[in-house]
N, CA, C and O atoms as CSV, one atom per row, in Angstrom:
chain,resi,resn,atom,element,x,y,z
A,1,UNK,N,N,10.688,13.598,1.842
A,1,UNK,CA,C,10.887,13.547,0.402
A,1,UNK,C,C,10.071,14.645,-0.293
A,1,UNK,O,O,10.792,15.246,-1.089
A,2,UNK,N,N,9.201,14.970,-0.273
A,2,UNK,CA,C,8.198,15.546,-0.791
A,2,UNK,C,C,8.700,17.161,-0.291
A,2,UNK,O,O,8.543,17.964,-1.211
A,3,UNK,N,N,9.299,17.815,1.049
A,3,UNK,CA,C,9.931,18.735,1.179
A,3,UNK,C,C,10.545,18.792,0.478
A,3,UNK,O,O,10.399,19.744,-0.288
A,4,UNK,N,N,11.610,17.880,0.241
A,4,UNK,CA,C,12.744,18.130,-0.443
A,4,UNK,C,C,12.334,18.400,-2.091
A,4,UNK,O,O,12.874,19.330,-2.689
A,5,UNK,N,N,11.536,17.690,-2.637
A,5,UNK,CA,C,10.956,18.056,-4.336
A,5,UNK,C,C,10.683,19.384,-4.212
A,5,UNK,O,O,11.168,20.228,-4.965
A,6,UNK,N,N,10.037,19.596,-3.432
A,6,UNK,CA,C,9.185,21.181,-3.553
A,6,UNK,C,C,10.251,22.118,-3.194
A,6,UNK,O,O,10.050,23.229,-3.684
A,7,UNK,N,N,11.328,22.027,-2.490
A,7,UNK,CA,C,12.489,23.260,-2.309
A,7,UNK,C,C,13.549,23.039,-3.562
A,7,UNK,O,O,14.585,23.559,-3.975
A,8,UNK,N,N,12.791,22.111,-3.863
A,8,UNK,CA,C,14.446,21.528,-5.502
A,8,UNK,C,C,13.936,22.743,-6.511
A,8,UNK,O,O,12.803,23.133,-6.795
A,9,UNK,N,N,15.301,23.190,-6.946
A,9,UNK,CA,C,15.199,24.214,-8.031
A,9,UNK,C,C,14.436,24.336,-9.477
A,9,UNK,O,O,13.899,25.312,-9.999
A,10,UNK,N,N,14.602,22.826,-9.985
A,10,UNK,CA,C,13.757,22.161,-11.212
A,10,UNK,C,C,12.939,21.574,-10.837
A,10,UNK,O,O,13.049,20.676,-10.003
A,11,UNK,N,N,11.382,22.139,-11.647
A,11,UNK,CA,C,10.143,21.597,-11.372
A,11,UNK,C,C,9.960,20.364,-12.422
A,11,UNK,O,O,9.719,20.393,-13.629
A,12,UNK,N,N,10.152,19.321,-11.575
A,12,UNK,CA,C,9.782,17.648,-12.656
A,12,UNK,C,C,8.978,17.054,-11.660
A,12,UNK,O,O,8.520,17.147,-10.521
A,13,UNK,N,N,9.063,16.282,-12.875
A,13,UNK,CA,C,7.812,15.063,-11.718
A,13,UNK,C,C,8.754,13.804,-10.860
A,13,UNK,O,O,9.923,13.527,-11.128
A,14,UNK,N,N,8.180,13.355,-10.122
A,14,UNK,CA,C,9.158,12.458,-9.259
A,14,UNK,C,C,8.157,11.612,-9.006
A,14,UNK,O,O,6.968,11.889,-9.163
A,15,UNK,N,N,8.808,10.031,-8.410
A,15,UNK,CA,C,7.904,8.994,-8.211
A,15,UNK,C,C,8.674,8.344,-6.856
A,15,UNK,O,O,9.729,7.712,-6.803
A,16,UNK,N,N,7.652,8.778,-5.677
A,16,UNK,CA,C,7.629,8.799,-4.444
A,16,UNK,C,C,7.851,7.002,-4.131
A,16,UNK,O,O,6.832,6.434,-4.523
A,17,UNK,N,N,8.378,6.481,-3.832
A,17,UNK,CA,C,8.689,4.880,-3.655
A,17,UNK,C,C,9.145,3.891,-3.486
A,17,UNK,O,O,10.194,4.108,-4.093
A,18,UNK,N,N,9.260,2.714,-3.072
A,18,UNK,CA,C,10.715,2.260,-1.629
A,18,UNK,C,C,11.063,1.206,-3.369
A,18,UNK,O,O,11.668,0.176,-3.070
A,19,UNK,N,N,10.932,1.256,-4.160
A,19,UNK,CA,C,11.789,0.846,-4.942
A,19,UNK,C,C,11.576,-1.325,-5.024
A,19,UNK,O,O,12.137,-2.184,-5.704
A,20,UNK,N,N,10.813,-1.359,-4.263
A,20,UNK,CA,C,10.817,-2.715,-3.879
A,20,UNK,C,C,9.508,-3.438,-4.546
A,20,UNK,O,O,8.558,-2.811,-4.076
A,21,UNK,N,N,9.061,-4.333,-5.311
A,21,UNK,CA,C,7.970,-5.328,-5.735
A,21,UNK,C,C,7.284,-5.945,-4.163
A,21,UNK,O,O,7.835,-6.723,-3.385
A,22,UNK,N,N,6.130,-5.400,-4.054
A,22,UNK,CA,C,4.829,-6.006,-3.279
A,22,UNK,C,C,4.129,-6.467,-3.796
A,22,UNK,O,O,3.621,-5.713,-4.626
A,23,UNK,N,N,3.556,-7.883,-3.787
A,23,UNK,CA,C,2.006,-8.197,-4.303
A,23,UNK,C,C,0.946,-7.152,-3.677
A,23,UNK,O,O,1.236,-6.534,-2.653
A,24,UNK,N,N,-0.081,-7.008,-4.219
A,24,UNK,CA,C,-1.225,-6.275,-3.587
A,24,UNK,C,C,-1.589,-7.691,-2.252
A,24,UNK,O,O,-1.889,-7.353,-1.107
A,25,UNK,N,N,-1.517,-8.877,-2.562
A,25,UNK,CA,C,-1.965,-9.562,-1.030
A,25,UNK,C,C,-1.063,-9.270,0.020
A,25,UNK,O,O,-1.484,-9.302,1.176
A,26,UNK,N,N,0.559,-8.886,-0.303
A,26,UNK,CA,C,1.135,-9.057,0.768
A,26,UNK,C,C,0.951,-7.742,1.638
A,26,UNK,O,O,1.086,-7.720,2.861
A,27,UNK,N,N,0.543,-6.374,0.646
A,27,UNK,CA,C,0.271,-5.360,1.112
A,27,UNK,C,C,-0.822,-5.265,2.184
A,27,UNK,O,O,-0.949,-4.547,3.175
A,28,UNK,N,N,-1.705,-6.417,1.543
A,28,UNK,CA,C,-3.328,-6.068,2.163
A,28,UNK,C,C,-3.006,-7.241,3.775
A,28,UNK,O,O,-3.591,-7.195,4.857
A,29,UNK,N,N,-2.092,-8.001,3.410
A,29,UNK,CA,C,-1.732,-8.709,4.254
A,29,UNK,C,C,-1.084,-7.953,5.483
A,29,UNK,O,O,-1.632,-8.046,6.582
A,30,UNK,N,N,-0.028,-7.270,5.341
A,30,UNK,CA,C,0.340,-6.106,6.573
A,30,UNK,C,C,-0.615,-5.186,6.854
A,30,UNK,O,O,-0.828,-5.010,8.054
A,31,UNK,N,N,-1.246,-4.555,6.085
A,31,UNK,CA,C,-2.014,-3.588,6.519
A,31,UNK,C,C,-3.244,-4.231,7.557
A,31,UNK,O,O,-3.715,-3.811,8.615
A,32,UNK,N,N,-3.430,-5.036,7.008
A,32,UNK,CA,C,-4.828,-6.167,8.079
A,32,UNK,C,C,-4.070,-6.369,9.331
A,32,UNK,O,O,-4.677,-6.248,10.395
A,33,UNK,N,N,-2.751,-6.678,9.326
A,33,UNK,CA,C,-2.378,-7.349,10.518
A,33,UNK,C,C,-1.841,-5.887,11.342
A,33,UNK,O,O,-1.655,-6.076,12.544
A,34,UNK,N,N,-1.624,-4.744,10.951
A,34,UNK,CA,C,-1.436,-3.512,11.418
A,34,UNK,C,C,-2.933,-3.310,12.211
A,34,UNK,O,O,-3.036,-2.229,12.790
A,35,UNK,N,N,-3.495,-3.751,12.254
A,35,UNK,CA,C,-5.483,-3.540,11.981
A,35,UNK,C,C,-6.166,-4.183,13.222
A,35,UNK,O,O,-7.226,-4.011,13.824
A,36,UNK,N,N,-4.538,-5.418,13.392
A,36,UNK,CA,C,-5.028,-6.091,14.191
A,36,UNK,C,C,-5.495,-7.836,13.785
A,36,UNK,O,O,-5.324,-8.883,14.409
A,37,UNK,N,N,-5.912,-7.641,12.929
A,37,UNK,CA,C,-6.600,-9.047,12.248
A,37,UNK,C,C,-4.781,-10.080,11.943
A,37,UNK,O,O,-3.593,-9.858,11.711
A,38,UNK,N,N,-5.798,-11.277,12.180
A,38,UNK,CA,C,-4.902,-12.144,11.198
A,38,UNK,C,C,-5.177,-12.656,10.288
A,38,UNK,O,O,-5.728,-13.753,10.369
A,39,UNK,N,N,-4.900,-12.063,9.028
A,39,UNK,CA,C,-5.307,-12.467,8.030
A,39,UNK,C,C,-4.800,-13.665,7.354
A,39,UNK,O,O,-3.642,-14.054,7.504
A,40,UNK,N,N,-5.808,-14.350,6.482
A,40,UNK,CA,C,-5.956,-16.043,6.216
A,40,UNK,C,C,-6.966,-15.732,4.488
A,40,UNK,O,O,-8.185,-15.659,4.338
A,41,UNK,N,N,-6.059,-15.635,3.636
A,41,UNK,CA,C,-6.456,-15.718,2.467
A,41,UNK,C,C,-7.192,-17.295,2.270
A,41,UNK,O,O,-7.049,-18.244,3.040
A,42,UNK,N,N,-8.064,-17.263,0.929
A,42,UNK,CA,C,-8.056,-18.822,0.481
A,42,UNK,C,C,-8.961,-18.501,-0.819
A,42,UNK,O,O,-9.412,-17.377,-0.603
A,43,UNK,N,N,-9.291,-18.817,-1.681
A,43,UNK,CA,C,-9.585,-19.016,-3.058
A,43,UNK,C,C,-8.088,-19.002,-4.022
A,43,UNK,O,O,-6.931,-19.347,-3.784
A,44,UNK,N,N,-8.931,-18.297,-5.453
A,44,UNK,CA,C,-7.811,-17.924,-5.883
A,44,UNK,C,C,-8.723,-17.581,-7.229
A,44,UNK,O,O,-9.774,-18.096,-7.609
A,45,UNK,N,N,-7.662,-16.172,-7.993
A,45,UNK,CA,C,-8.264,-15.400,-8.993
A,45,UNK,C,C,-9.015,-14.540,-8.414
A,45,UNK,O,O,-8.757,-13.779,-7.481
A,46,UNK,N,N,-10.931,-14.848,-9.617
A,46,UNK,CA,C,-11.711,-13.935,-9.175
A,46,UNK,C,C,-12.527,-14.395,-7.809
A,46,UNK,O,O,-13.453,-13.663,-7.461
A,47,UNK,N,N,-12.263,-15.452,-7.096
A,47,UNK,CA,C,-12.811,-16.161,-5.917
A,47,UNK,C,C,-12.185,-15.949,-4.802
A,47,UNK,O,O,-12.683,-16.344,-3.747
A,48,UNK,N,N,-10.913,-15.251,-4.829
A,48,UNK,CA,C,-10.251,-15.340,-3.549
A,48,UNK,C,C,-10.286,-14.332,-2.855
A,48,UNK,O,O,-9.937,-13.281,-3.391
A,49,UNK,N,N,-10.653,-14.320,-1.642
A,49,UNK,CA,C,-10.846,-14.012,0.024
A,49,UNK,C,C,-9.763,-13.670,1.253
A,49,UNK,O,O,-8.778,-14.402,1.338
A,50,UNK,N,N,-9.873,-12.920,1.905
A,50,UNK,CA,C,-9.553,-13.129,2.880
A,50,UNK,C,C,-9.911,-12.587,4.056
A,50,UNK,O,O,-10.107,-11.375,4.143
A,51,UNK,N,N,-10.054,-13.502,5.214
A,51,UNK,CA,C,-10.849,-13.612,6.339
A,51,UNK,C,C,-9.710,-13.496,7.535
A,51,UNK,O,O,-8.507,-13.749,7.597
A,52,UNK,N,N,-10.763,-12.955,8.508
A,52,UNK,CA,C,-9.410,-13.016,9.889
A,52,UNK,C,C,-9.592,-14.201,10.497
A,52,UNK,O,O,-10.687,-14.724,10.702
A,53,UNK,N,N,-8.472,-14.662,10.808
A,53,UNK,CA,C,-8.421,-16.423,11.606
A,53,UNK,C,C,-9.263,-16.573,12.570
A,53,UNK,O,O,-10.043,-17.512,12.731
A,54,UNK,N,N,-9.045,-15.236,13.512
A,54,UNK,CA,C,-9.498,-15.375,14.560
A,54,UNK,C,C,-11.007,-15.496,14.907
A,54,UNK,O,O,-11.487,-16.325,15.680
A,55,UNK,N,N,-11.929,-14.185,13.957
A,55,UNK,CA,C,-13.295,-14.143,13.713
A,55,UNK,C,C,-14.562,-14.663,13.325
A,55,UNK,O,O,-15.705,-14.758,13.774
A,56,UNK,N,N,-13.585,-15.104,11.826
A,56,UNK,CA,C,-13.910,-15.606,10.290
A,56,UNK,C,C,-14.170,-14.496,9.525
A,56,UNK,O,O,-14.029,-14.640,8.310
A,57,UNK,N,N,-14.612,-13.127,10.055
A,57,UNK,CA,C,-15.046,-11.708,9.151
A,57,UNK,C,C,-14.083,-11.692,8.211
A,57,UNK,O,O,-12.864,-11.673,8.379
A,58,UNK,N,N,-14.931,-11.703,6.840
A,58,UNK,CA,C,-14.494,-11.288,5.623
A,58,UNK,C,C,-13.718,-10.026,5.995
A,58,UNK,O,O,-14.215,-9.161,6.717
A,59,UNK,N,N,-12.397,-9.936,5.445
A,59,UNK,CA,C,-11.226,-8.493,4.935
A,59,UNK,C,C,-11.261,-8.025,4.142
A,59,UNK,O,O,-11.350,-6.807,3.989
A,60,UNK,N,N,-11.191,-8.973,3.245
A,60,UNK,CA,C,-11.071,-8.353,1.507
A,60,UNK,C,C,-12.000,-9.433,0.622
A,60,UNK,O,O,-12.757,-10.216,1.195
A,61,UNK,N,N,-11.880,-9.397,-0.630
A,61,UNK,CA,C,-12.243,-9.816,-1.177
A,61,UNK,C,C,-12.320,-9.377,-2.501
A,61,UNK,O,O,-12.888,-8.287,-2.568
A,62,UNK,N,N,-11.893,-9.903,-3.772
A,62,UNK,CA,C,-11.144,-9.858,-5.065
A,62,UNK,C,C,-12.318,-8.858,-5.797
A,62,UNK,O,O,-13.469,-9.267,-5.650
A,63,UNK,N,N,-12.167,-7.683,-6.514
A,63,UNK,CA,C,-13.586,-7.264,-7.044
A,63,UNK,C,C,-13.552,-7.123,-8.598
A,63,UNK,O,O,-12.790,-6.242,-8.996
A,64,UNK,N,N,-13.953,-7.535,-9.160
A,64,UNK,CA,C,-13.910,-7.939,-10.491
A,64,UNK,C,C,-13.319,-6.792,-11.804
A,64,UNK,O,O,-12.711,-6.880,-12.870
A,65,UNK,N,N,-14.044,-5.532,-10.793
A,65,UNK,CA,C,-13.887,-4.480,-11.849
A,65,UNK,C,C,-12.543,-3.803,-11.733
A,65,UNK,O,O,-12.262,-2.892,-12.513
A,66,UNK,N,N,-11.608,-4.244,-10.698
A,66,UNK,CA,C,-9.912,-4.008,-10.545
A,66,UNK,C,C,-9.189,-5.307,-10.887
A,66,UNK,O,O,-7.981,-5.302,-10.651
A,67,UNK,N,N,-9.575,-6.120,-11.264
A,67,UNK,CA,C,-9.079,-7.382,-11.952
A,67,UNK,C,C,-8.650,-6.765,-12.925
A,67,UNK,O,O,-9.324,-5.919,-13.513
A,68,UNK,N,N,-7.044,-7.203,-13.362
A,68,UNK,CA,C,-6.365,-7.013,-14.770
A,68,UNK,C,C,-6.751,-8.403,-15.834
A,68,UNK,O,O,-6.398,-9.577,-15.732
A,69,UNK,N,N,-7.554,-7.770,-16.792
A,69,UNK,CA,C,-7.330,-8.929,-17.670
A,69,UNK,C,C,-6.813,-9.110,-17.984
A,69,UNK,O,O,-7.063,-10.090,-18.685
A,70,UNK,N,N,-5.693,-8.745,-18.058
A,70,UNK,CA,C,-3.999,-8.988,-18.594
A,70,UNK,C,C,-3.411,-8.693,-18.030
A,70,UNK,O,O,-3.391,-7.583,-17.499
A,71,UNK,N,N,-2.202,-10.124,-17.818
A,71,UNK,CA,C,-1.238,-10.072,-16.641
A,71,UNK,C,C,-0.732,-8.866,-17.196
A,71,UNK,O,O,-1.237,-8.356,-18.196
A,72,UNK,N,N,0.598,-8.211,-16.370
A,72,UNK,CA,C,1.296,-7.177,-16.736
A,72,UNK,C,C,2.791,-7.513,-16.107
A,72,UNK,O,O,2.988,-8.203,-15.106
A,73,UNK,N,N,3.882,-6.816,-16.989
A,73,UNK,CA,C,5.144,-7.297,-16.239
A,73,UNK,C,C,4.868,-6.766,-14.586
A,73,UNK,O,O,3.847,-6.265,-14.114
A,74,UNK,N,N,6.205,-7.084,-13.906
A,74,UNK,CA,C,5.963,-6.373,-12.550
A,74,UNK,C,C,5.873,-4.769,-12.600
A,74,UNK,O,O,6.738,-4.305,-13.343
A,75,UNK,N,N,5.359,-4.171,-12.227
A,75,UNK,CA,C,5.792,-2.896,-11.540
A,75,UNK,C,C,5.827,-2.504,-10.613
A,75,UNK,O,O,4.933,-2.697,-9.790
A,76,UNK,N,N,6.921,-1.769,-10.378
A,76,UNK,CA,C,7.919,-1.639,-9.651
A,76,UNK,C,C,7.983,0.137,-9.375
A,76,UNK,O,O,8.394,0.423,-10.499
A,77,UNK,N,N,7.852,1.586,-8.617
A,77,UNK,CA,C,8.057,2.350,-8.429
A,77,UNK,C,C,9.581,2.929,-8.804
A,77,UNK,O,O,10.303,2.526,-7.892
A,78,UNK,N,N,10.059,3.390,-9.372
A,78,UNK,CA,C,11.626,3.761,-9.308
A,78,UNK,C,C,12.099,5.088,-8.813
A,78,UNK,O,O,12.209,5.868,-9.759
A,79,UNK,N,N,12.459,5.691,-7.512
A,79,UNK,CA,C,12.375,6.534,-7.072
A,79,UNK,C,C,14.051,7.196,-7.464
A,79,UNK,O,O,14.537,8.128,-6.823
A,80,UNK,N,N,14.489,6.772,-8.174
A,80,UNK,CA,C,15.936,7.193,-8.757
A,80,UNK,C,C,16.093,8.636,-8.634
A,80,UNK,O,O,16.732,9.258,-7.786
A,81,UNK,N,N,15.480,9.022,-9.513
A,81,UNK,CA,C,15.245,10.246,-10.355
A,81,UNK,C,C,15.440,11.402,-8.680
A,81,UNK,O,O,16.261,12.253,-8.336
A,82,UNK,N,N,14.403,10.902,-8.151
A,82,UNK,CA,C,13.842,12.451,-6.926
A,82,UNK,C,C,15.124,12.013,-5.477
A,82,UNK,O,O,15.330,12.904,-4.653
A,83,UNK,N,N,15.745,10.880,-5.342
A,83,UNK,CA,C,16.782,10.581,-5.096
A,83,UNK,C,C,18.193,11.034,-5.321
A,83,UNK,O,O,18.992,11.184,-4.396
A,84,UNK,N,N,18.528,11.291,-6.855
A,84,UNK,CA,C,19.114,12.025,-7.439
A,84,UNK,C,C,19.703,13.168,-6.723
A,84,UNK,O,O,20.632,13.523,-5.997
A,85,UNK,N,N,18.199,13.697,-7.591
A,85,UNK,CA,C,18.097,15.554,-7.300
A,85,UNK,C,C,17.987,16.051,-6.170
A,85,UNK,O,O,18.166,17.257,-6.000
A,86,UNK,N,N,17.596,15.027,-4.940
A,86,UNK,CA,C,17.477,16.130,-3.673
A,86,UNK,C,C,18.431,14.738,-2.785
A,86,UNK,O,O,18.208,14.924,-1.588
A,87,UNK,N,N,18.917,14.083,-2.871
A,87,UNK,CA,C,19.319,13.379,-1.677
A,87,UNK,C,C,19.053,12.369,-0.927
A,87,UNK,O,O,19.705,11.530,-0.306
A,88,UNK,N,N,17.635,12.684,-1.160
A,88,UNK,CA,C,16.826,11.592,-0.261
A,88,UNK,C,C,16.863,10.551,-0.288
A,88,UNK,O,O,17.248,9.964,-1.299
A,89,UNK,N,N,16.435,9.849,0.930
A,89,UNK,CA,C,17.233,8.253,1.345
A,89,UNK,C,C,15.514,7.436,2.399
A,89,UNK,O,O,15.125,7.610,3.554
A,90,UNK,N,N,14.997,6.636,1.305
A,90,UNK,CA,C,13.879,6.378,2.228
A,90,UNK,C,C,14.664,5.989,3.320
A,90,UNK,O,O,15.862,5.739,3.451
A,91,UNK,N,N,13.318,6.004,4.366
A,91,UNK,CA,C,13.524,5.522,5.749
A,91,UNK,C,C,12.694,4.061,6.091
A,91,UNK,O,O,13.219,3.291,6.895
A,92,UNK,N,N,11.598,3.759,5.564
A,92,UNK,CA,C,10.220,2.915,5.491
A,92,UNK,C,C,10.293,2.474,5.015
A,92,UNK,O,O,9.972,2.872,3.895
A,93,UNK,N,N,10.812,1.026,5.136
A,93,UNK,CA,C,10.283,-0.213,4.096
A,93,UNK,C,C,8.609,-0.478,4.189
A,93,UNK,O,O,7.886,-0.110,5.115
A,94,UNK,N,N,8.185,-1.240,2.941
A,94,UNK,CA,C,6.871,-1.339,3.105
A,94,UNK,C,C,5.798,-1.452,4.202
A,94,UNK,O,O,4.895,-0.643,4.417
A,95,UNK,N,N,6.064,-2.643,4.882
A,95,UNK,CA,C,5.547,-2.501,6.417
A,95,UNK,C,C,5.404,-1.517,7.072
A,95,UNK,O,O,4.200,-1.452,7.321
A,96,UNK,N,N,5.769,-0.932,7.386
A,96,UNK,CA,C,5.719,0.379,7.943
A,96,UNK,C,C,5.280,1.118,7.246
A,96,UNK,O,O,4.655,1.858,8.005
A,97,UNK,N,N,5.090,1.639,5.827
A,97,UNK,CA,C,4.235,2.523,5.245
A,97,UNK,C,C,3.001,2.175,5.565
A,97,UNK,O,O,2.263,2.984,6.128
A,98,UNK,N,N,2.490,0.602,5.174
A,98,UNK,CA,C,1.095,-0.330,4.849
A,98,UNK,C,C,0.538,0.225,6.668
A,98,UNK,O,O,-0.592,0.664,6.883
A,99,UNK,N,N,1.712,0.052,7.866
A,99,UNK,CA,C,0.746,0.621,9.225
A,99,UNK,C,C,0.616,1.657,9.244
A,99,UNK,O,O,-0.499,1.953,9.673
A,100,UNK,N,N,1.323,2.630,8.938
A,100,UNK,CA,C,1.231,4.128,8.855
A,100,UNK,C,C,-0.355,4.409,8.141
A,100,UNK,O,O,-1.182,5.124,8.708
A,101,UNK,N,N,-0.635,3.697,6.755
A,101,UNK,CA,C,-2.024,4.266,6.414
A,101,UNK,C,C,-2.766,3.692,7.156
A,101,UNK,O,O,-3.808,4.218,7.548
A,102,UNK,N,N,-2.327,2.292,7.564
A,102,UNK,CA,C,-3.890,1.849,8.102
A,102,UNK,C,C,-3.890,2.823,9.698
A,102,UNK,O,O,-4.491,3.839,9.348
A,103,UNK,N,N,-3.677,2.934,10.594
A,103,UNK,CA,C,-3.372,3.865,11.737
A,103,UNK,C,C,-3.934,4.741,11.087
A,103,UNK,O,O,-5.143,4.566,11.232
A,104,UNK,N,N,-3.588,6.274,9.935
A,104,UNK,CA,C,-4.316,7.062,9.393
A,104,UNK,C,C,-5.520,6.587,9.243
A,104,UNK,O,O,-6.360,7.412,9.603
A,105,UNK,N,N,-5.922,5.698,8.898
A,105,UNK,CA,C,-7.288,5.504,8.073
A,105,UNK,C,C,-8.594,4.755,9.849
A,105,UNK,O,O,-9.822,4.778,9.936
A,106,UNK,N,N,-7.695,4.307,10.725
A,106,UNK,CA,C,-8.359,3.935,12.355
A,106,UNK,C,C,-8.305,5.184,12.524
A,106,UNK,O,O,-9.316,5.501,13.149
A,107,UNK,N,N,-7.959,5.673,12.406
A,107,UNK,CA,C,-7.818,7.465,13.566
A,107,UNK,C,C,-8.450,8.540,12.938
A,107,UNK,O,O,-8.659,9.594,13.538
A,108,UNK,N,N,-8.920,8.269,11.232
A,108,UNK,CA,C,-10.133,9.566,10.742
A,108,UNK,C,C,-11.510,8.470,11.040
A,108,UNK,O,O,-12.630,8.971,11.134
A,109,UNK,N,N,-11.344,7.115,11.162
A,109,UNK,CA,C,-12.449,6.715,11.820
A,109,UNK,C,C,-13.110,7.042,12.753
A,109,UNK,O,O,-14.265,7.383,13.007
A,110,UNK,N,N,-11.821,6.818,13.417
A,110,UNK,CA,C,-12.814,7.539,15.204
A,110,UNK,C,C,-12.789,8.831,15.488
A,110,UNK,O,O,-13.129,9.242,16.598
A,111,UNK,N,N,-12.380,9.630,14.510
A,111,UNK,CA,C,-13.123,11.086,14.529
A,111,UNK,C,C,-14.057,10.820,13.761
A,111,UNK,O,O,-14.620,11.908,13.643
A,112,UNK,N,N,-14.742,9.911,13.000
A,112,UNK,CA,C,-16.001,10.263,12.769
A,112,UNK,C,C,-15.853,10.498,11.198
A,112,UNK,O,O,-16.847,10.932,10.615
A,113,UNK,N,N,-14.754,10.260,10.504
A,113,UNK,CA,C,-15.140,10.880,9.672
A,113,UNK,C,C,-15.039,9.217,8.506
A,113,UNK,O,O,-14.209,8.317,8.639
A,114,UNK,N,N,-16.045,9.279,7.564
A,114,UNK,CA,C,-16.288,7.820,6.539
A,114,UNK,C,C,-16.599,8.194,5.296
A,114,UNK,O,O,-17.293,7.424,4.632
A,115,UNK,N,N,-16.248,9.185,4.841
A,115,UNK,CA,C,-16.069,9.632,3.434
A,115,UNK,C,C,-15.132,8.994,3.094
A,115,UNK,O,O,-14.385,9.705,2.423
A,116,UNK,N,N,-14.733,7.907,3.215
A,116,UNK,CA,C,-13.642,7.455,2.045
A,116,UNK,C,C,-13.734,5.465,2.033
A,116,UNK,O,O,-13.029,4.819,1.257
């Protein structure tokens, strides 16, 4: 996709995205289990957790200062537009994006690298 924007004749902006509504848990939920873990939420709001079944090690955990104080409708990515103009046809439903980073993010680990 991103080839294809950059060889497109008109320079606009485009919004890279499988078009589909994820909660952030269900995201954090594949990406953990890409990770390896099985993840096992439990609170709820600013209290809620989630731990791997298998361990008990904390995964995540809710952080106050990315809390929306106000709900918001859904949003939703709409990749229409860069679809359009060049063709493109995702390939990756979410799952597969959510292992793709986490895999990126195990593999600049074990080179060593923890700037991020």
């Amino acid at each position: 996709a991103m080839a294809l924007a950059l060889a497109h004749d008109t320079v606009t902006d485009y919004v890279f995205a499988t078009g589909t509504k994820t909660p952030v848990r269900e995201f954090l939920r594949l990406a953990a289990a890409a990770a390896g873990f099985e993840p096992e939420f439990s609170g709820a709001g600013l209290d809620e957790t989630c731990r791997d079944r298998k361990s008990g090690q904390e995964i995540a955990k809710v952080a106050p200062q990315f809390f929306r104080p106000n709900d918001t409708s859904s949003l939703i990515g709409d990749p229409r537009r860069l679809k359009q103009a060049t063709g493109w046809k995702g390939s990756r439903d979410v799952g597969a994006i959510a292992e793709s980073m986490m895999r990126a993010d195990i593999d600049r680990r074990k080179a060593g690298h923890t700037d991020y």
